[in-house]
C-alpha positions as CSV (number, residue, x, y, z in Angstrom):
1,X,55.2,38.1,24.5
2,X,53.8,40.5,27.3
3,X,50.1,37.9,27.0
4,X,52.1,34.7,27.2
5,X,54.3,35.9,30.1
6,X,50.8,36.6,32.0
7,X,49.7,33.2,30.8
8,X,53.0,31.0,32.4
9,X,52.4,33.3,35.3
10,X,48.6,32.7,36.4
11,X,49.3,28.8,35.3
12,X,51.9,28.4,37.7
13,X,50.0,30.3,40.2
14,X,46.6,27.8,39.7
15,X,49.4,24.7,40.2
16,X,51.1,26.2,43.4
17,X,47.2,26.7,44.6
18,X,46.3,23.6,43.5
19,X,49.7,22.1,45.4
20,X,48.6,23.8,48.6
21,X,45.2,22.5,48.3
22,X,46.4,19.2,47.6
23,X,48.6,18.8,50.6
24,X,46.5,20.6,53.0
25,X,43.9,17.8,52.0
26,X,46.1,15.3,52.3
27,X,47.8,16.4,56.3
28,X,44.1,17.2,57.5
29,X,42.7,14.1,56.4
30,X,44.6,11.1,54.8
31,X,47.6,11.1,56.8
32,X,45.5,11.3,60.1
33,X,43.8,8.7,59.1
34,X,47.0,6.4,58.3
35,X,48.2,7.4,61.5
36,X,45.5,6.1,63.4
37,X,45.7,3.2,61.8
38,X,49.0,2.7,62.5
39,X,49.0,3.3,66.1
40,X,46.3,0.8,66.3
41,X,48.4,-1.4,64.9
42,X,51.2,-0.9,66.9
43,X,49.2,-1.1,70.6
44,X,47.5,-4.4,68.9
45,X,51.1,-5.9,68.2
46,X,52.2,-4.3,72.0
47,X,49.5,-6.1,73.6
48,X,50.2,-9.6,71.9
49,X,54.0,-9.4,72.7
50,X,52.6,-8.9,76.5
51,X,50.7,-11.9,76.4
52,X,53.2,-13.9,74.9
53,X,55.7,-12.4,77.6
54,X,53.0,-13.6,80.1
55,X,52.8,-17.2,78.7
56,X,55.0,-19.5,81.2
57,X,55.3,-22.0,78.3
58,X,57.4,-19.2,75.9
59,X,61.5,-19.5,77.0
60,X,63.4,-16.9,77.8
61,X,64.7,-15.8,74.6
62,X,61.4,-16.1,73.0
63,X,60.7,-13.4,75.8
64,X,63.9,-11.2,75.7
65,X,62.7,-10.7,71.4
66,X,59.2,-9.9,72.3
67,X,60.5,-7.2,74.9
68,X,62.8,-6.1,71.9
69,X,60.1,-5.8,69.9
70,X,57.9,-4.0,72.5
71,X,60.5,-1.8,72.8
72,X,61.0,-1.0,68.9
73,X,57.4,-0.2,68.8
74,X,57.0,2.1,71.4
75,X,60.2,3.7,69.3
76,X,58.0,3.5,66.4
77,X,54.9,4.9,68.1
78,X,56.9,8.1,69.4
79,X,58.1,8.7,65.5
80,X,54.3,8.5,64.5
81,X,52.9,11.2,66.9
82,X,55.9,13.2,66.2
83,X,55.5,13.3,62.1
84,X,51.5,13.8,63.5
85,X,53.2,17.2,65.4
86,X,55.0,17.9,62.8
87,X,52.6,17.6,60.2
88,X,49.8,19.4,62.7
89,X,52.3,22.3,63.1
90,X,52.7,22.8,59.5
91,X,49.2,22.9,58.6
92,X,48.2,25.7,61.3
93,X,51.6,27.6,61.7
94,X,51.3,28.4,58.1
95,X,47.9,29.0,57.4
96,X,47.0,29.0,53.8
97,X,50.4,30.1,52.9
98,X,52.6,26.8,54.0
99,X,55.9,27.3,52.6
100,X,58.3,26.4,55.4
101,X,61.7,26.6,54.8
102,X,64.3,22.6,55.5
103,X,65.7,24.9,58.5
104,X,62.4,25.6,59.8
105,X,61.1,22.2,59.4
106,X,64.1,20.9,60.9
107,X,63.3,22.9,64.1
108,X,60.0,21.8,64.3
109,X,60.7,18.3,64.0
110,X,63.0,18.1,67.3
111,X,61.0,20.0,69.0
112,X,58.1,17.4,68.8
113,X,60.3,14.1,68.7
């Protein structure tokens, strides 16, 4: 019993390494990389609603949506650099060890927002 006791033990050790490994990979260099993307996005879409906000030939409600919509993704813009905080935060606050407790994350979160 003692040997498979020692067995379950250093196999959930490897996975919770493994899980560390796995998100530290995936906060240093996928999510970066969808969060560039998206902010490009989001100044491309910004910059078209200004131009069709420019456009004499667009009528006023056609302009009052695109201000909405500017508006919603400056919103959205905000919520991706704070989740880029948050995430950035996690990553070096922690180190290697990374196990941050909902309070703490909570903390973080309005901190950057």
């Amino acid at each position: 019993m003692v040997s498979n006791a020692k067995i379950v033990n250093a196999d959930v050790q490897y996975l919770r390494d493994r899980s560390r490994e796995n998100i530290h990979n995936y906060v240093t260099t996928t999510l970066p990389e969808q969060m560039e993307n998206t902010l490009v996005g989001l100044n491309q879409l910004i910059h078209k609603l200004y131009q069709d906000i420019d456009n004499k030939d667009r009528s006023i409600k056609d302009k009052h949506n695109a201000i909405s919509l500017i508006k919603d993704c400056y919103a959205m813009r905000l919520e991706t650099l704070g989740a880029g905080a948050l995430a950035s935060d996690i990553n070096k606050g922690r180190g290697n060890r990374g196990d941050y407790t909902i309070d703490e994350i909570k903390a973080i979160s309005t901190t950057t927002s």
